[in-house]
C-alpha positions in Angstrom: 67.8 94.3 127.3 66.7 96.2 130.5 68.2 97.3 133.7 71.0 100.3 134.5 74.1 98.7 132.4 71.9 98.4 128.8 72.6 102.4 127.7 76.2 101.3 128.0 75.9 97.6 126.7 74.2 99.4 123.5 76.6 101.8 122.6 79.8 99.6 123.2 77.6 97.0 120.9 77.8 100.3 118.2 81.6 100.4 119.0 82.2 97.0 118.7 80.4 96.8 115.2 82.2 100.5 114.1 85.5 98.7 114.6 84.5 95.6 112.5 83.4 97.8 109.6 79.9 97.8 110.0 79.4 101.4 109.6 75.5 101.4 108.8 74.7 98.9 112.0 76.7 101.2 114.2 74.9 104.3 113.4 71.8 102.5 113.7 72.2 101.9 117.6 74.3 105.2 118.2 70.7 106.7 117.0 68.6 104.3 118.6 70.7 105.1 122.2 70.3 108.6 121.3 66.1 108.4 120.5 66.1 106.0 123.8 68.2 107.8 126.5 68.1 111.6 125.7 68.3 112.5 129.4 71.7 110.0 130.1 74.9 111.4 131.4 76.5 109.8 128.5 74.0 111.2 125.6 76.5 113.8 125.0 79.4 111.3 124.4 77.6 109.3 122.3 76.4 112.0 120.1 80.1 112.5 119.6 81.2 109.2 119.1 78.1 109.0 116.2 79.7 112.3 115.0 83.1 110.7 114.2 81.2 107.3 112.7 79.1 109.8 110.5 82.3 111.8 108.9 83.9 108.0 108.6 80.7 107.2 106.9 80.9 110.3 104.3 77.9 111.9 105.9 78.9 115.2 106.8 76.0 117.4 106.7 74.5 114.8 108.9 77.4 115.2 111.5 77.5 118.7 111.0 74.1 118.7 112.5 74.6 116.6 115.3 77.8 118.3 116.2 75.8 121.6 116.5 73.6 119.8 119.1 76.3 118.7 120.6 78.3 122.1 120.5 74.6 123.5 121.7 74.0 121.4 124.7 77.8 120.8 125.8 78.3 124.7 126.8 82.2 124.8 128.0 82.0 120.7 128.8 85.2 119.3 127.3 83.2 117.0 125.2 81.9 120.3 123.5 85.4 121.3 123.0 86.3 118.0 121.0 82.9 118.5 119.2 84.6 121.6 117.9 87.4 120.1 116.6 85.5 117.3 114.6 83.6 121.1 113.4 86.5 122.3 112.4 87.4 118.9 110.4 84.4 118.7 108.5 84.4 122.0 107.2 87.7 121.7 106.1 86.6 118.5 104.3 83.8 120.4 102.8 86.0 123.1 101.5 84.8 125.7 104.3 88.0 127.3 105.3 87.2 130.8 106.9 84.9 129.1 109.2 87.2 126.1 110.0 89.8 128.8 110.8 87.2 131.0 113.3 85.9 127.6 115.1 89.4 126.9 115.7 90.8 130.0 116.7 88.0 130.3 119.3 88.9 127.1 120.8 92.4 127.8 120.4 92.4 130.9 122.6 89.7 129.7 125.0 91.8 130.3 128.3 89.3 127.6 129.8 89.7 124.9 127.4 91.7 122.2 128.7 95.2 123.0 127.5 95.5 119.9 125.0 92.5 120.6 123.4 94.0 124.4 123.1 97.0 122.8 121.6 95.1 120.3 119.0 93.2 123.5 118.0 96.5 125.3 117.3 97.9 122.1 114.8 94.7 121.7 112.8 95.0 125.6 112.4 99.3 125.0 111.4 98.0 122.1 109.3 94.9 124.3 107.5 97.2 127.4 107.2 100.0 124.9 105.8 97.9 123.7 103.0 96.5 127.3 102.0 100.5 128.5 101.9 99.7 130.7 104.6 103.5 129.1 106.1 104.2 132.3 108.4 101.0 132.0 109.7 101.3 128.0 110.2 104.6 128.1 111.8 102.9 130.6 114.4 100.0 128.3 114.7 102.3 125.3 115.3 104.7 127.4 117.6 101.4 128.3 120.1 100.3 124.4 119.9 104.2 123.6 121.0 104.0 125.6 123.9 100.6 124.6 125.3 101.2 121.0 124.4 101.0 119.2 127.9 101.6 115.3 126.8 104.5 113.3 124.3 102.1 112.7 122.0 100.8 116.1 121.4 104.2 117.3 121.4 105.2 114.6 118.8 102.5 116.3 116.8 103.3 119.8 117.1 107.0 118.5 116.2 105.7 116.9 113.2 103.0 120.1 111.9 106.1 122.5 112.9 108.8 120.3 110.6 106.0 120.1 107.7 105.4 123.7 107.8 109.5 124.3 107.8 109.7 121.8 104.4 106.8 123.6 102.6 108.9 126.9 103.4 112.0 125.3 101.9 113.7 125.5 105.4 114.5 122.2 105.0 117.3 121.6 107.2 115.2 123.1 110.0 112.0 120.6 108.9 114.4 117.7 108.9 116.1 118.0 112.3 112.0 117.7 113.9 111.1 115.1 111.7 114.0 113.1 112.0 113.8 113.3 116.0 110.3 111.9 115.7 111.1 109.5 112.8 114.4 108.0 115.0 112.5 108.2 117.9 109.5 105.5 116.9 110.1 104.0 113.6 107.7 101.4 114.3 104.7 103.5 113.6 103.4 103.2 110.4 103.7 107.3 110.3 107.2 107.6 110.9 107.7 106.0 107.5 104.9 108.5 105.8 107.3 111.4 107.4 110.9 110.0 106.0 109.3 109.8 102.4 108.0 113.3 103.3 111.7 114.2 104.2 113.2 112.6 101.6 110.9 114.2 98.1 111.7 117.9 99.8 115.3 117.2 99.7 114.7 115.9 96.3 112.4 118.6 95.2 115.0 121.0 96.6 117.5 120.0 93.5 119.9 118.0 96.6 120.3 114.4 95.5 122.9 113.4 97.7 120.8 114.3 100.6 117.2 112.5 99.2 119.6 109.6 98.3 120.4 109.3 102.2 117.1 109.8 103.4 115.2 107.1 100.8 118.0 105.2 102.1 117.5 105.5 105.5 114.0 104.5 105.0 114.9 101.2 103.0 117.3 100.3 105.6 114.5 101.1 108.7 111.0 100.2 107.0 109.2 97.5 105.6 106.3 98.9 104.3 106.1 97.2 100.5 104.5 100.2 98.5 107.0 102.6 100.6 109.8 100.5 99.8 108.8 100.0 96.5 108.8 104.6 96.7 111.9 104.4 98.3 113.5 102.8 96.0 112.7 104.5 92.8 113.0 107.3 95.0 116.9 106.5 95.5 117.6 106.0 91.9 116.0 109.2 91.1 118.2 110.8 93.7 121.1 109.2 92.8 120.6 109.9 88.9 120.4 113.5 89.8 123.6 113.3 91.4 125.2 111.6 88.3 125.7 108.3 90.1 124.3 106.1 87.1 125.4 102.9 88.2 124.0 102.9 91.4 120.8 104.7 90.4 120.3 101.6 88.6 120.7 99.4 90.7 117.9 101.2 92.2 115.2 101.0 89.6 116.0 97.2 89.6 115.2 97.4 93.2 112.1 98.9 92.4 110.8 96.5 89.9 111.4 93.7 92.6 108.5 95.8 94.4 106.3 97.0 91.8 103.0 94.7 90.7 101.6 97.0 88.5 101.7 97.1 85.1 102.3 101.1 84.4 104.6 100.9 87.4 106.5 98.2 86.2 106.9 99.5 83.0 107.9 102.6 84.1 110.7 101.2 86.2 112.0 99.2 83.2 111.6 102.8 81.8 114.1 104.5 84.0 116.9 101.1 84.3 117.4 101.8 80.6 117.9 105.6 81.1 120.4 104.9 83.9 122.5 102.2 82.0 122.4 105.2 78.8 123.7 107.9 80.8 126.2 105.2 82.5 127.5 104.2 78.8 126.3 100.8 79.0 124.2 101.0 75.9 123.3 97.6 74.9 122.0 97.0 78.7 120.1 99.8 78.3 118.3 98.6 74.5 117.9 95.5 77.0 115.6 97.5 79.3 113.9 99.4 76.5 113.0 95.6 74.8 112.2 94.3 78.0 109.4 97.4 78.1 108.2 96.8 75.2 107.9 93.1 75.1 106.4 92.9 78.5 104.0 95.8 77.9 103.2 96.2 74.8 99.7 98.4 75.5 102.4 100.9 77.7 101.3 104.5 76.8 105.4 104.8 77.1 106.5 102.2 74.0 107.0 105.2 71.8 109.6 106.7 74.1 111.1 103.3 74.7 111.1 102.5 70.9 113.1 105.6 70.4 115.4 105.2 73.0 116.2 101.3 72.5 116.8 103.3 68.7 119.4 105.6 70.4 121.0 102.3 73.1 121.5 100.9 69.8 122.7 103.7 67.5 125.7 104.4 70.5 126.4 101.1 70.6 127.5 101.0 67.3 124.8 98.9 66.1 122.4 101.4 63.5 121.1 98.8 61.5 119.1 97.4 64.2 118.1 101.2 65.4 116.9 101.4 62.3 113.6 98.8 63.1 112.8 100.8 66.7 112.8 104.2 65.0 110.4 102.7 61.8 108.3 101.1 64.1 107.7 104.3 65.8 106.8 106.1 62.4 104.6 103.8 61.5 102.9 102.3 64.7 102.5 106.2 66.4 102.4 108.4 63.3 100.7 110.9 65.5 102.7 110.8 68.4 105.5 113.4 69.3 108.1 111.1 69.2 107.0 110.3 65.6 109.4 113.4 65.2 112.5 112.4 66.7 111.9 109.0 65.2 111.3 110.6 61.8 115.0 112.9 61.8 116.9 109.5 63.6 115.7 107.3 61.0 116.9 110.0 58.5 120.3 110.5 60.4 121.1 106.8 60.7 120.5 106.3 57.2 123.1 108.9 56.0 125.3 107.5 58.7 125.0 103.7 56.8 125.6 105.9 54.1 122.2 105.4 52.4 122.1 109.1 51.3 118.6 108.9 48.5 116.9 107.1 51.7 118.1 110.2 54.1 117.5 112.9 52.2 113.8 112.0 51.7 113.6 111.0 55.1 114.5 114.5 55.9 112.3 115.6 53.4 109.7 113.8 55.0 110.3 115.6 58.1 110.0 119.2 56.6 106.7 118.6 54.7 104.7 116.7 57.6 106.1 118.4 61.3 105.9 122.0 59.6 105.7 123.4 63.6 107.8 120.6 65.1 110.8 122.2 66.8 112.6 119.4 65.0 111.7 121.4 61.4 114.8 123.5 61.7 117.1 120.8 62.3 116.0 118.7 59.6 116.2 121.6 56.9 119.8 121.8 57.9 121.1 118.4 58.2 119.2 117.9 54.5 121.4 120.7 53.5 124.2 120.0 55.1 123.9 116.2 53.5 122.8 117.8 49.8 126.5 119.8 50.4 128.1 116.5 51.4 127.2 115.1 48.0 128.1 118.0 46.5 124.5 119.1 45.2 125.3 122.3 46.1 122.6 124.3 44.4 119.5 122.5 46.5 122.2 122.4 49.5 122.1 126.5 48.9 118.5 126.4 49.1 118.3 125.2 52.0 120.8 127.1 54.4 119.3 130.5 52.9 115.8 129.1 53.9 117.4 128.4 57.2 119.0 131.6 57.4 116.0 133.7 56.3 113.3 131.9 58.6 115.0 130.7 61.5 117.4 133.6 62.3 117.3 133.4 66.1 117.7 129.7 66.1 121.1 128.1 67.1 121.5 126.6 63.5 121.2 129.8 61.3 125.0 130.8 62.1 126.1 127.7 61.2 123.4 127.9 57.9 125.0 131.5 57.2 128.7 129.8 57.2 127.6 127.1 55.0 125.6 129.6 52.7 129.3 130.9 52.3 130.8 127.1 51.4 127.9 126.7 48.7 128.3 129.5 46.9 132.4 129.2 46.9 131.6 125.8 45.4 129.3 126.8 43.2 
């Protein structure tokens, strides 16, 4: 169309089709205004509205350039100024860091730049310092943005860049009294939730699993985000595992398998019920978990792990027999797998403990000749000893404890292969 209101009617047409996802069509008529009106009040606006739709886009060397023009042709203008942050933003994308930080320090200490502008410079500089570990220099950054910042929402950010800055440095009860402010304060944004889960992995990170367990918590009780519940929750049990509350932690993970979709994710949660109800002494629940894994997902790259410890569920729970299938199944099914060695000595220990001695002794005997550099080598030299001593073949059980003595000397079992040494020889 024609007539003093088409510049406008085209680019909120570009808008309109941006918002409903149809990038390409929007950049055509953001062009088309720009080829068409070149002398309009509002080129310079739309050159940085076609900026942002470009970096959306994943064409950053073509907003690059048009943010140059813009950076050009704006002098001081404010528009200019927000051309430079985008300019900062895509270098940072494109891994250009030194001149990220000298286009945002200049606006950042322009005394003529409107004052939020000033401030936004300051937190992309706290949020670019913050991921280089530069933290002194990013709490500085987000200290200067604070005190410029003239508006709630800039100040919400600079809480926010400050109280990430603060958890990165380990200050974390600092970081979580400016988080939790702006967490409490709006829960209903969908970044308040980002920010507990934030708040929540530092405590956890930080070795304090009383206080994660409160914050994942927190953010069950507040949020209803699925895939940050479904965080949250595994989160919790993680928390509360570390704090050696191992009936609750499960309850957890079972929480989080109500959540999860995936496969690997379901299977992992499965993963982690079963080492909760071990650790709580509920052994057969936990070979119930294990199972579950393995029936459910059989293609897991974690059955080997779960065949062992259903093996181990079972072994506590008086039951070695049937410990005996998980641990074969391992040995056979992942012969090349790590826990092919811990499947290898179990199978071995289980069968001297059903008092199968011939089928335990070569199953040690296995062990030594195929896992010569498994950390597992020592151990199975001296239980094979210690069982060859039982059975009162005390020459061969001799053999071994000086072998143990002699080439594992800093290991934990030589003193114990020394004393034994001492036993053979008496009986011999």
């Amino acid at each position: 169309g024609s007539g003093a209101f088409a510049p406008r009617a085209l680019r909120l047409r570009a808008w309109c089709l941006y918002k409903t996802g149809r990038l390409d069509d929007a950049l055509t008529l953001f062009a088309r205004f720009d080829r068409e009106n070149p002398d309009s009040p509002e080129a310079l606006a739309n050159l940085l509205e076609w900026s942002r739709v470009l970096i959306e886009a994943g064409d950053n060397a073509k907003a690059r350039q048009q943010l140059e023009t813009l950076i050009s042709r704006g002098g001081s203008q404010g528009i200019a100024q927000d051309a430079r942050l985008l300019m900062a933003r895509v270098l940072i994308q494109e891994r250009r860091y030194d001149r990220a930080i000298v286009v945002l320090e200049t606006l950042a200490g322009d005394v003529a730049a409107r004052v939020d502008r000033r401030a936004g410079a300051w937190f992309a500089l706290a949020e670019l310092y913050r991921d280089r570990t530069n933290y002194d220099e990013a709490l500085t950054a987000a200290g200067r943005g604070l005190e410029l910042a003239p508006t709630p929402e800039l100040q919400r950010t600079g809480a926010i860049s400050r109280g990430r800055v603060l958890l990165k440095m380990n200050r974390i009860e600092e970081g979580a009294v400016q988080l939790k402010r702006v967490v409490t304060a709006e829960p209903e944004r969908a970044q308040s939730g980002i920010l507990q889960l934030e708040l929540a992995r530092a405590w956890y990170d930080a070795g304090k699993g009383e206080s994660a367990a409160q914050e994942y918590q927190y953010y069950l009780e507040t949020f209803t985000n699925r895939e940050g519940r479904a965080e949250a929750a595994s989160g919790l049990g993680m928390a509360l595992f570390r704090a050696a509350r191992y009936a609750e932690a499960a309850a957890a993970f079972e929480k989080t398998l109500t959540l999860i979709d995936t496969p690997a994710g379901r299977a992992q949660a499965l993963f982690k019920i079963g080492d909760a109800r071990f650790a709580y002494g509920q052994y057969l629940a936990a070979a119930d978990a294990y199972q579950q894994l393995i029936a459910d997902y059989p293609g897991s790259e974690m059955i080997p792990g779960a065949l062992c410890q259903a093996g181990e569920s079972l072994v506590r729970a008086g039951q070695p027999e049937e410990a005996l299938r998980h641990f074969e199944d391992v040995v056979s099914r992942f012969p090349r797998h790590t826990m092919a060695e811990r499947a290898t000595l179990r199978l071995a220990e289980c069968r001297e403990e059903l008092g199968r001695f011939e089928d335990a002794l070569k199953g040690y005997q296995s062990l030594v000749d195929k896992y010569t550099n498994s950390p597992l080598f020592v151990n199975a030299l001296q239980r094979r000893g210690m069982l060859l001593y039982r059975i009162f073949r005390n020459e061969e059980a001799l053999q071994a404890f000086t072998r143990v003595a002699n080439e594992f000397g800093s290991n934990s079992m030589a003193e114990q292969a020394y004393f034994m040494r001492g036993w053979a020889l008496y009986m011999l």
